[in-house]
N, C-alpha and C positions, 0 to 999 in steps of 0.2 A: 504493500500500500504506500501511498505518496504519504510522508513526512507531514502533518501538521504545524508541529511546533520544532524547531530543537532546542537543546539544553538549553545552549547559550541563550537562548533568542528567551527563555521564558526566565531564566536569571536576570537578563536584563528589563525584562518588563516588571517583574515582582521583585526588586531588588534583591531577594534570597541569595545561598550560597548550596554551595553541592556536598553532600556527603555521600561516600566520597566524591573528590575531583573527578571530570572524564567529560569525557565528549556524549553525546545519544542523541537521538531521535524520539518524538511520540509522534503515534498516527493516529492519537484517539484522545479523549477526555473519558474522565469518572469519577463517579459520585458512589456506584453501588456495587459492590464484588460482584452480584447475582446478574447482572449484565455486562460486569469489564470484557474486552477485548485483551487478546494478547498484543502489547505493543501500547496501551493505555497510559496516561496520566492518570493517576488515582489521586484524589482530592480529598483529603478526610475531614471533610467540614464535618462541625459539630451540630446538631439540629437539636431541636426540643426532645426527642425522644433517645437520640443515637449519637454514638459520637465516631467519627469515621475513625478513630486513631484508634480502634479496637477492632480496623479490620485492614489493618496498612500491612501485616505480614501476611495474612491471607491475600490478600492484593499482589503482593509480590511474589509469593508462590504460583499466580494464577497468569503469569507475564505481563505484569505491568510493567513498564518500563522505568517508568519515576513513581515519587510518591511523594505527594506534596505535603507538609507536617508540620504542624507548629514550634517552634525552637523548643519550649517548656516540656514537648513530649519526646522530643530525639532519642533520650536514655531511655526509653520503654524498647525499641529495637531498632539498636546502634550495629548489628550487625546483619542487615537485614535488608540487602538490595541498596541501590541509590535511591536518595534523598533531597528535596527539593525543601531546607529549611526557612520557612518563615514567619514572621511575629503572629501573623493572624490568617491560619487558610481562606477562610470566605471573603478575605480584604485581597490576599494574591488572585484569589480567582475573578473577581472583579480587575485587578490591574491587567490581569492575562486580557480580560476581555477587552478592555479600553485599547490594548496595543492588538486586537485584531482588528478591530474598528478603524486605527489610524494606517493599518496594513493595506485597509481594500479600499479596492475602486469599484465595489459595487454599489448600486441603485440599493436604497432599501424602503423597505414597508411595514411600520408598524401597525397594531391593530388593537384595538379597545373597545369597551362598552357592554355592559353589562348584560347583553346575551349572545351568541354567534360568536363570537374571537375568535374559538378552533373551527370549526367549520368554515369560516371565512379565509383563518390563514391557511387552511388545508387546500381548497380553494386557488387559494393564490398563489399557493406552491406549484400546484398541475396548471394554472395558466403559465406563469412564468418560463417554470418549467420548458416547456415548447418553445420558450425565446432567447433560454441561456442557460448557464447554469447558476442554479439556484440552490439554496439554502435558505432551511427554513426552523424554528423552535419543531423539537420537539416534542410528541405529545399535548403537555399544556403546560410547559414548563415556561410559565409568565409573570414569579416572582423573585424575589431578591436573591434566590438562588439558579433559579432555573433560567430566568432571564443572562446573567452570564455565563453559564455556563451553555446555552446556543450560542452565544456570539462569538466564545472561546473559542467554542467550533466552528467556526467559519472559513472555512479554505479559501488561503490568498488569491485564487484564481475564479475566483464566483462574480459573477453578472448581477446579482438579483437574490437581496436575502430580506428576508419576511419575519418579523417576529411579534410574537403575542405576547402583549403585555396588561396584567392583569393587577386588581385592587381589593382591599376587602375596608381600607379604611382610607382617610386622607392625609397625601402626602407620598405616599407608598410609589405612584409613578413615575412620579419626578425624577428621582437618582436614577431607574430605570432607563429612560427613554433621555435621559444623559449619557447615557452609556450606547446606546443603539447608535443614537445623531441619525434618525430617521428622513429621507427626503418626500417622504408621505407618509400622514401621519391621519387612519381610519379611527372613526367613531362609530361603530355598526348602528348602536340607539340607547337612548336610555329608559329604564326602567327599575323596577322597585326591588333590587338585588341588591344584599349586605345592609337592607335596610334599618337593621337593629344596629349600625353603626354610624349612621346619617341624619340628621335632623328634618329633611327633606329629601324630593327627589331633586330641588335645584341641586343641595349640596354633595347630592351622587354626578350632576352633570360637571359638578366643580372640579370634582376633585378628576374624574375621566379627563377633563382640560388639561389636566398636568401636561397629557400627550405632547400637547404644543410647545412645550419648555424647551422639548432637545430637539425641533426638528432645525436640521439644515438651513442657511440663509436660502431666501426662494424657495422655500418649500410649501407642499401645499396639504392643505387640510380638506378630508374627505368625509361632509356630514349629512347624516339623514335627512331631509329636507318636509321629510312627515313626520320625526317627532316633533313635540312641541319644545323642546330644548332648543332646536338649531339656533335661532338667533343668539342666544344664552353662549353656546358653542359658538358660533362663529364670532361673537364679541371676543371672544377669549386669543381664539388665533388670530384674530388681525391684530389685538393688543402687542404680537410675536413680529409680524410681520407677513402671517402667512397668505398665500393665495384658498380662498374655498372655492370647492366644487361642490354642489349639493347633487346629492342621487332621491329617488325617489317617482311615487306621483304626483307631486303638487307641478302644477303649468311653469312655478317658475325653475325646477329642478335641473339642473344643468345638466346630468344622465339622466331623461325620463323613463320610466316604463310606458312603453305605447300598448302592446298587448303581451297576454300569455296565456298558455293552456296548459294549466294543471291535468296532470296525471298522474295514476297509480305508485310511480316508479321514475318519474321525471317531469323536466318542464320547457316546454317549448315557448322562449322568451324572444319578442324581439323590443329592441330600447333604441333611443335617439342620445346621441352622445354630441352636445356642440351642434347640435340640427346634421348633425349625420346617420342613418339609419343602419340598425345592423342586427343581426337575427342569431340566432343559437340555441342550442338546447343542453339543459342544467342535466345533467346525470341523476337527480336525487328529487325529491320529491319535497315541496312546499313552498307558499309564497313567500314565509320568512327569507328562503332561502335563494329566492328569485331575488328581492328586495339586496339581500348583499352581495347580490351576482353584480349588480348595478356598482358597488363602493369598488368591486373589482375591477371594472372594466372604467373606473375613473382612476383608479391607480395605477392601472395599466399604461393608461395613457398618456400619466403625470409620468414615469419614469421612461418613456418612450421605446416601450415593447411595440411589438406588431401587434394592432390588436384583434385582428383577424384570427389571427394563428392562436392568440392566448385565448379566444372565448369561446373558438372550436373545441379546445382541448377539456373544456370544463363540461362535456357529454361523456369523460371516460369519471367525473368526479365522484367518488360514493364517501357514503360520510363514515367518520372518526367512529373506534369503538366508543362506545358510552353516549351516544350523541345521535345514535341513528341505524346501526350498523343493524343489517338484516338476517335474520336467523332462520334455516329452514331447521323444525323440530319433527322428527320422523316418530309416528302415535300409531299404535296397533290401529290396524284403516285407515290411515290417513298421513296427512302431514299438517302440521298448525307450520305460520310464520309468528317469529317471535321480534320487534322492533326494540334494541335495545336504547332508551335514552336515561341510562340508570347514574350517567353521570353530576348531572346537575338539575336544577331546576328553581324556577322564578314563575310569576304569575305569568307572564309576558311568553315565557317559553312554553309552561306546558299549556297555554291556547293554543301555539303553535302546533306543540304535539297532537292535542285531537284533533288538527283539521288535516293532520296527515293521517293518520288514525281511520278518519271519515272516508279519506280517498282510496285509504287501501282494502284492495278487494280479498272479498273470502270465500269461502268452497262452499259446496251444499250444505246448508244446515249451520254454516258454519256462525260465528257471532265475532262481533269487534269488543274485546274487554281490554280495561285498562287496568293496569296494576301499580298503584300510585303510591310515594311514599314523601315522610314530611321535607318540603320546602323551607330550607334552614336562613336564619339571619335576616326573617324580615320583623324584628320586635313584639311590641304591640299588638298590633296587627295582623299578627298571624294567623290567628284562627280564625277573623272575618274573611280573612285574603285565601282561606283556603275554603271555608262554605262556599264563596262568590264564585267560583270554580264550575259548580253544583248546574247552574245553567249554560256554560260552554259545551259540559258534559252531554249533558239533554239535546245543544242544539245541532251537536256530532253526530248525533245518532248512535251514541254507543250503548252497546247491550248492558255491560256488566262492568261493574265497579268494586276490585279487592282494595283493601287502605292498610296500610302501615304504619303506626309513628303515634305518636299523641295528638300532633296537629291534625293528623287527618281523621281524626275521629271528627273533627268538626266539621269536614266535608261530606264522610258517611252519614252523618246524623242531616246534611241537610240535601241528601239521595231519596228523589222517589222510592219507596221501596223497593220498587220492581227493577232498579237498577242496582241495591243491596248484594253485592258479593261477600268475600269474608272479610274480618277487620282484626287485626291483631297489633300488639304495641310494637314489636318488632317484626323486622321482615324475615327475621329464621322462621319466629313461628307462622309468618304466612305460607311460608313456601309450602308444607303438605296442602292448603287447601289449593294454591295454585295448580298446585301437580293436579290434583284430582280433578279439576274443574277443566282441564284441556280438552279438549275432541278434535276431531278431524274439519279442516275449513275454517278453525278458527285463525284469527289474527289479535297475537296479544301484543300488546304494549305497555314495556314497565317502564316509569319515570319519575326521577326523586333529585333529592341533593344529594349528593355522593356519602355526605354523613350518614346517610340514611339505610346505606349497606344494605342497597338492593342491584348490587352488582355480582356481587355472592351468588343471589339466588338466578341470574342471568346463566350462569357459570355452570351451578347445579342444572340449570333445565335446559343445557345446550351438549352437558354432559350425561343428565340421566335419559334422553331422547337423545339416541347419539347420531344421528344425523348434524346436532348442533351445525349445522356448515354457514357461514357467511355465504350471503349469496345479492347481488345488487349493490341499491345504494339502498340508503336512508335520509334522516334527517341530516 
């Protein structure tokens, strides 16, 4: 593999020193033994739960090549592969990331806003992608750790790198999207997510504006033009200097949507860009997901991709595990599809959910059930926020309703009966009634906040139907 980093090059960016002296090479960055590569930089940041410097000789066993360590912990294993010592890992892993930033001459892209980030940057990767090479975050890795450590990885030789950068309080994006120096800088939308940490939703659009802080001089800002934040936002970025493009339906949207035809399994979108007309189809299914097709194809265009070629390629797009990804589950007679979005979830998303939910078609006899689990960190609020739900549900047309969590006891309680599935405080104990409730033709969909450890039970029913196979797109 081609050299990422060498010694020298990451001595001189994190001022550290080598133990021992020597020359090397890493073709790789890490955070976690259970995925290093042989030829890794191992990172042993310390996190709230783990502390990496109790897993730096396993790391070295496993060929990493370096091992980045705090000075205070050297003497735990001094004799134990080369050593990259310095004051504080998670502050080198940041300077790592700032000297790849000043390394490349790529276009970048970041992306924010309180629902869509990965699906969008995922997204933007496969446009790009078709225009150069690109690099993009990882996963969902869009905070103060996972945000460096993508950019860390960013090979010298990249076109076009995309990263997600994510908030749960204010302040949080700023040092981030300092560190990116983004030359587009997306807002997908805002809405009522980490709300138990905001005194408002203006003060969730506030603090989303960080974005603007590290973009590029001439750079431009990419915002919804149908939430009712935009002006709110684009106050923010001209405060920077930025140029905005709004996406959207309103007439005055600089990317409008003109039409689209939702489908089971995709979407046939055509949009006006700058009064230029241009047609495509979305690989994945939903209008949320239409709607950020649009912040893409104004990013696109901001970084000066072809944009022909990138909006073609977003027909091969399917979506992220935990976010969409489609399950074929094989049931004595039959087969159920299983829609996993067990990664997150906000009031704003799971509407989205059932109207994908709604589109997707089922077998004979078959039924559309959702299996919901609680929506974490919106305060207050929460058990209003999750009853209100109660008639999205209704207006989907969905059969059947299982509930997880304490919150959504409040939503079960405010279910027609006839839409009553089972309810349990946790989603282990839901899982036998989920199992037993399956049959042939159905389409299930489960959706939560990831705290909410209904990802588990995705896992369990893609493994005890072991067809579990991904099959399409998703959300």
């Amino acid at each position: 593999m081609t050299a990422l980093w060498t010694f020298d090059a990451m001595v001189d960016a994190t001022g550290g020193r080598l133990v021992p002296a020597g020359d090397g090479v890493v073709t790789g960055l890490s955070i976690d033994t259970r995925t290093l590569q042989p030829g890794d930089a191992f990172f042993a940041i310390t996190g709230e739960r783990l502390d990496g410097h109790d897993y730096v000789t396993a790391a070295l066993a496993s060929g990493a090549s370096i091992a980045v360590v705090a000075a205070e912990r050297l003497s735990s294993f001094a004799d134990a592969g080369t050593k990259l010592v310095v004051p504080d890992v998670l502050a080198a892993l940041r300077d790592l990331a700032a000297a790849a930033r000043r390394r490349s001459a790529a276009k970048i892209v970041a992306i924010t806003g309180s629902v869509g980030k990965t699906g969008t940057k995922e997204a933007m990767r496969r446009a790009l992608s078709a225009c150069g090479s690109t690099h993009a975050s990882a996963a969902s890795f869009n905070n103060h750790w996972g945000v460096p450590l993508s950019l860390a990885r960013m090979p010298t030789d990249t076109d076009f790198g995309v990263f997600e950068i994510g908030m749960s309080a204010p302040g949080e994006i700023a040092p981030l999207v300092r560190l990116v120096r983004p030359h587009v800088a997306i807002v997908t939308t805002i809405a009522a997510a980490h709300a138990a940490f905001f005194s408002s939703e203006e003060a969730i659009a506030d603090a989303k504006a960080e974005i603007f802080l590290g973009l590029e001089p001439g750079g431009t800002a990419v915002l919804n033009r149908d939430n009712r934040h935009f002006d709110r936002l684009a106050a923010a970025a001209r405060a920077v200097g930025a140029r905005i493009v709004g996406f959207g339906t309103d007439a005055a949207a600089d990317v409008r949507l003109v039409d689209v035809r939702l489908e089971a399994d995709r979407s046939e979108v055509e949009i006006e860009l700058f009064g230029r007309r241009l047609a495509y189809e979305l690989g994945a299914p939903g209008r949320h997901l239409v709607m950020n097709s649009l912040a893409i194809a104004a990013a696109v265009d901001a970084v000066g991709a072809d944009l022909e070629v990138a909006l073609g390629a977003l027909g091969g797009f399917s979506a992220p595990v935990g976010r969409g990804k489609r399950h074929v589950l094989q049931l004595a007679g039959g087969t159920a599809m299983l829609i996993d979005e067990s990664y997150n979830a906000n009031p704003t998303s799971m509407r989205a959910a059932f109207e994908v939910l709604a589109l997707a078609p089922v077998g004979p006899g078959g039924r559309r059930i959702a299996v919901l689990g609680d929506m974490r960190e919106l305060g207050a609020d929460g058990p209003a926020l999750h009853a209100a739900l109660a008639a999205d549900i209704e207006a989907a047309g969905i059969d059947r309703v299982h509930c997880a969590g304490p919150l959504m006891a409040s939503l079960y309680d405010a279910l027609p009966a006839s839409l009553r599935g089972a309810r349990a405080e946790t989603a282990a104990e839901l899982e036998p009634a989920i199992e037993a409730d399956l049959a042939p033709g159905d389409v299930l969909m489960i959706k939560a906040s990831n705290g909410s450890r209904l990802g588990p039970v995705v896992a369990h029913l893609c493994t005890r139907f072991a067809g579990g196979t991904a099959v399409g797109s998703g959300v």
